[in-house]
C-alpha positions in Angstrom: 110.3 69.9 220.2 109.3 69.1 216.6 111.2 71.4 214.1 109.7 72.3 210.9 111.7 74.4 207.8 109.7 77.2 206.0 111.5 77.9 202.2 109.9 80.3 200.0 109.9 79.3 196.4 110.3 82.2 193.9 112.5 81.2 191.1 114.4 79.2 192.6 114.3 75.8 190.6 117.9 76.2 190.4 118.5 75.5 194.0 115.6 74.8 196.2 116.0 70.7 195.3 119.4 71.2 197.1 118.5 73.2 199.9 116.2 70.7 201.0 118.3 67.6 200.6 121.0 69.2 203.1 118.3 69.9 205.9 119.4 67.6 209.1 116.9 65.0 210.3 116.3 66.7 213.2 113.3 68.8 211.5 110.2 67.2 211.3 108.9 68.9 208.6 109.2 70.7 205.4 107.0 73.7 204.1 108.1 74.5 200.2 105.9 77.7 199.5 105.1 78.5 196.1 104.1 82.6 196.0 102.7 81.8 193.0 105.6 81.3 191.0 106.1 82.1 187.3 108.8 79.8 187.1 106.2 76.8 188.9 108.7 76.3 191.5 106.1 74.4 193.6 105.2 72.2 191.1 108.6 71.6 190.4 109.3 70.5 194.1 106.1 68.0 194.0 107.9 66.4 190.8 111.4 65.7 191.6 111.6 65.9 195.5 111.7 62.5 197.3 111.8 63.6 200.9 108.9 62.3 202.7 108.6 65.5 205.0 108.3 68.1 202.1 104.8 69.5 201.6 104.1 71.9 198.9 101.9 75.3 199.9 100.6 77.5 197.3 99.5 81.2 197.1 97.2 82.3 195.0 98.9 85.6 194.1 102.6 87.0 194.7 102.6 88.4 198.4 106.4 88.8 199.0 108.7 86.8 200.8 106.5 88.1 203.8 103.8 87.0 202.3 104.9 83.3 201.9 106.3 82.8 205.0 103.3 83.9 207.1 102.1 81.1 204.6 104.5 78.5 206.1 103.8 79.7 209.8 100.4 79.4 209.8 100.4 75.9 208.5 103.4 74.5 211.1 101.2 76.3 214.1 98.1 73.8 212.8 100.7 71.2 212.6 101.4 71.6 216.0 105.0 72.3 215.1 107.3 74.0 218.2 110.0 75.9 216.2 109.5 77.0 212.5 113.3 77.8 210.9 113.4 80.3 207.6 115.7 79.3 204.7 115.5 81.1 201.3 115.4 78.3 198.9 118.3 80.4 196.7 121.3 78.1 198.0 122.4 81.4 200.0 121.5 80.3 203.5 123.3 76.9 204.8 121.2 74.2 205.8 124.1 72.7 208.3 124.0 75.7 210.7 120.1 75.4 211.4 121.5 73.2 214.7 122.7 76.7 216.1 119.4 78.7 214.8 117.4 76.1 216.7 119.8 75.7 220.1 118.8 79.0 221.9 115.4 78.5 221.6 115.3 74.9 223.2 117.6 76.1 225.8 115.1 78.7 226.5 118.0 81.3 226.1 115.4 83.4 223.4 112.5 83.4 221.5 113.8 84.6 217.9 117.0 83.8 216.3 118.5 85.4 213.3 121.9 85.4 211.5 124.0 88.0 211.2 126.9 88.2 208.1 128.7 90.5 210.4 129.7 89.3 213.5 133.4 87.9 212.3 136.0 90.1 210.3 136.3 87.1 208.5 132.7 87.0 207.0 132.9 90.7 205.9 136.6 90.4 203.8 136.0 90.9 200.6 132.6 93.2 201.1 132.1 96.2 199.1 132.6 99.3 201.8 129.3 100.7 200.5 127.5 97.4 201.3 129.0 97.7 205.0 128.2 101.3 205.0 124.8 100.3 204.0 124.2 97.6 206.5 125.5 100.0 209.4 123.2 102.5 208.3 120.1 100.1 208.2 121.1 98.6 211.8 121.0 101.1 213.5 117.7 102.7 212.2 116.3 99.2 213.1 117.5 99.7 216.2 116.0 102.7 217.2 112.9 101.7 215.5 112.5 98.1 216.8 114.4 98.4 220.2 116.5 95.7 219.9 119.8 97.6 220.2 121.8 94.0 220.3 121.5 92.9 217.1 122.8 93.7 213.6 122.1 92.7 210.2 118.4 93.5 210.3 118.1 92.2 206.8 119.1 88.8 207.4 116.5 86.3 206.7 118.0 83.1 208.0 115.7 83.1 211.5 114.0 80.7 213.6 111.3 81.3 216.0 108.5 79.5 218.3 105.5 78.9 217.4 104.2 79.8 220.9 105.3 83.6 219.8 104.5 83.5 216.2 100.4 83.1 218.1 101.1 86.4 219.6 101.6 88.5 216.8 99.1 89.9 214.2 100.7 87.5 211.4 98.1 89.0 208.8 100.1 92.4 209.5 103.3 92.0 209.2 105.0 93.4 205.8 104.7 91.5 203.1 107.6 92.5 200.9 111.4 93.9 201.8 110.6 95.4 205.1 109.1 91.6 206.3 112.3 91.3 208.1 112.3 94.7 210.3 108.7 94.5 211.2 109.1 91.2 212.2 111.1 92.7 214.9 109.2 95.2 215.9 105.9 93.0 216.3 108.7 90.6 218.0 109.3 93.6 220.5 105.9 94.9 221.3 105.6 91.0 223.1 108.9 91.7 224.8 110.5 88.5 223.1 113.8 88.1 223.2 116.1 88.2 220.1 119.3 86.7 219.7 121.9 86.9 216.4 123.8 83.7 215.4 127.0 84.4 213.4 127.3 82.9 209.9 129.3 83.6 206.7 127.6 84.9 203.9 126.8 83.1 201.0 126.3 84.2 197.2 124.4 82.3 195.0 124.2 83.2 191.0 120.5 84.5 192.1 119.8 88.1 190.9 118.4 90.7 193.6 115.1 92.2 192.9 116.3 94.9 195.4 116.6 98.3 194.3 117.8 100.6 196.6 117.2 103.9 195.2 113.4 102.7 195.2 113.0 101.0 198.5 115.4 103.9 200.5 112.1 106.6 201.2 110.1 103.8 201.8 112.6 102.5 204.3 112.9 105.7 206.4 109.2 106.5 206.3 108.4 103.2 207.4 111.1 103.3 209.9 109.6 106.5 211.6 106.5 105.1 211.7 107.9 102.3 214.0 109.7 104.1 216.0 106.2 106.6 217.0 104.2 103.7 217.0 107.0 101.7 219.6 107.6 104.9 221.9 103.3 105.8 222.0 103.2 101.8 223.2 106.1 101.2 225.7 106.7 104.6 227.0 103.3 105.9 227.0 100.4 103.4 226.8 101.9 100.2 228.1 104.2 102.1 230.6 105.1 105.2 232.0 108.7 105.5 233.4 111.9 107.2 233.9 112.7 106.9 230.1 109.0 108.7 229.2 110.5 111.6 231.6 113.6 111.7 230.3 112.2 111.9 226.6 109.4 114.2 227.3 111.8 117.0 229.0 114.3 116.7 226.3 111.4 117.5 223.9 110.2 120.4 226.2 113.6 121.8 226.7 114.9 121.4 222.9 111.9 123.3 221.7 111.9 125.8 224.5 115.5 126.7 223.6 115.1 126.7 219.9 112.1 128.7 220.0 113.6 131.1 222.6 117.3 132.0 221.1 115.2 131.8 217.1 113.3 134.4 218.3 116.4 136.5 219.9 118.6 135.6 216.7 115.3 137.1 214.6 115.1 140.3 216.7 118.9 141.2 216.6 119.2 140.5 213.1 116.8 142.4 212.7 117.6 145.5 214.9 121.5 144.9 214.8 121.5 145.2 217.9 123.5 142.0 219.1 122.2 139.9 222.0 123.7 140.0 225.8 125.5 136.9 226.7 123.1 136.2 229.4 120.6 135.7 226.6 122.6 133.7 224.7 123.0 131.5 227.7 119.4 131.0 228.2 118.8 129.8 224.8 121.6 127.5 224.9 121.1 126.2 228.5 118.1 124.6 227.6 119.0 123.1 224.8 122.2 121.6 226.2 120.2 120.2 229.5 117.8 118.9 226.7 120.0 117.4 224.9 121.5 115.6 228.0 117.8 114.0 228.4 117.8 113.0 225.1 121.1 111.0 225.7 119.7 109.4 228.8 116.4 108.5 227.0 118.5 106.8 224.9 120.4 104.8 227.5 117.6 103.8 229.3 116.0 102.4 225.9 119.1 100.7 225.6 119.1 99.1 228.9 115.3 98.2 228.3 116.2 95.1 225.6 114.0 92.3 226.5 116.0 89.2 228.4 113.5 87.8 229.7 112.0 85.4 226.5 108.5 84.9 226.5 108.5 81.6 225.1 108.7 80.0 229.2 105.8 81.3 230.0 103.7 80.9 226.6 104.8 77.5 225.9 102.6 75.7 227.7 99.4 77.7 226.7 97.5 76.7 223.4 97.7 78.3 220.2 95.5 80.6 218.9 94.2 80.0 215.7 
């Protein structure tokens, strides 16, 4: 299996020249890419890097961290690289723990790897509560959108993956910018890979976030939405049709029915003041309830439906697409 290391260079002269002198050599190669860096971060690297397995890419304009490490992944699938690991170049991510990013996929145990800040009470001490409340929040609306109902800490970038996936997926797609993370897994699940976390600590560099929250939130939900229609129209009604696309289209039906049938009853007694019968207030409700019991199995059954399966054993021995 030849290993390579993708870092994405955006003002990050500070640390990047450490980062890459504490990766093991068991990676075969080193991709430093430079999204067109104000701060010339690439050229940087080319001056005072001595490691023989560091090549510089550049982009000719700022696409995101997205952006630059589609860069990277492109270049280690013509390398003929196996396993392409992701470490922001900020001195945040570890070097030394890339052994356990890498060990489930040679095992064949998954296809994607990422870490997760939240796994041990230890790694969280110390957290603001909002940031927790905030990660919990964005978890599980990545898991509803992206299916993978195992995993936490959707924004974690430290991942590794195989190449033999990566040629699966429309790279030329996937989000560019903050959301790069979360589509990944979507894309990730419309293949049915499988996705595993790896714990780690988290790490805080003097780096500042270009993050704003109150700006990225409504682009966060709408975009979230969008991959949650776009997953259910693909595995419950194009790709498949099963017990879950039952369960989630009578939930629907009933839910509506209900609403639409004790609405109209509330409208026409407020209106009359005439109050209604209990047998009508039973029919409104007993729709909704049995609807709402569908809904709940839906969700079960989506929960039950996480790939285990990964695709890598099956696509490793096929050649990559350009």
């Amino acid at each position: 299996m030849r290993i390579a290391v993708a870092i994405p260079c955006y003002k990050v002269t500070q640390h990047v020249l450490g980062v890459i002198g504490a990766i093991g050599p068991e990676v075969h190669a080193i991709y430093a890419v430079d999204d067109a860096c104000p701060a010339g971060s690439g050229r940087f690297v080319e001056e005072h890097n001595r490691d023989p397995r560091v090549r510089v890419l550049y982009n000719p304009e700022n696409r995101g961290v997205g952006g630059a490490i589609v860069t990277a992944y492109k270049a280690a699938m013509a390398d003929g690289m196996d396993i392409v690991v992701k470490v922001d170049g900020d001195g945040q991510m570890d070097p030394a723990l890339l052994p356990l990013f890498v060990r489930p996929l040679l095992r064949g145990q998954a296809d994607y790897t990422k870490g997760n800040r939240f796994y041990r009470p230890e790694s969280v001490q110390g957290m603001p509560p909002v940031r927790l409340f905030g990660n919990a929040v964005l978890s599980f609306l990545t898991k509803l959108s992206c299916g993978y109902w195992n995993v936490m800490d959707p924004t974690n970038g430290y991942t590794a993956v195989r190449t033999c996936v990566l040629a699966e997926l429309p790279l030329d797609k996937l989000e560019r910018r903050y959301f790069f993370e979360t589509d990944m897994l979507f894309r990730l699940n419309t293949v049915r890979a499988v996705v595993r976390d790896v714990p780690m600590d988290a790490v805080y560099a003097d780096e500042e976030s270009n993050l704003k929250v109150s700006r990225v939130l409504p682009e966060f939900l709408r975009k979230h939405l969008s991959r949650l229609g776009r997953r259910y129209v693909y595995n419950y009604l194009v790709r498949d049709f099963n017990v879950g696309t039952l369960y989630s289209l009578f939930a629907v039906v009933l839910l509506l029915v209900g609403a639409a049938f004790g609405g109209w009853h509330w409208f026409v007694s407020s209106s009359t003041n005439h109050p209604a019968t209990s047998g009508t207030v039973m029919l409104a409700a007993l729709p909704v309830l049995i609807g709402i019991q569908c809904l709940i199995a839906f969700l079960h059954y989506d929960v039950s439906n996480v790939p285990t399966e990964p695709v890598s054993l099956t696509l490793a021995d096929l050649p990559l697409r350009p």
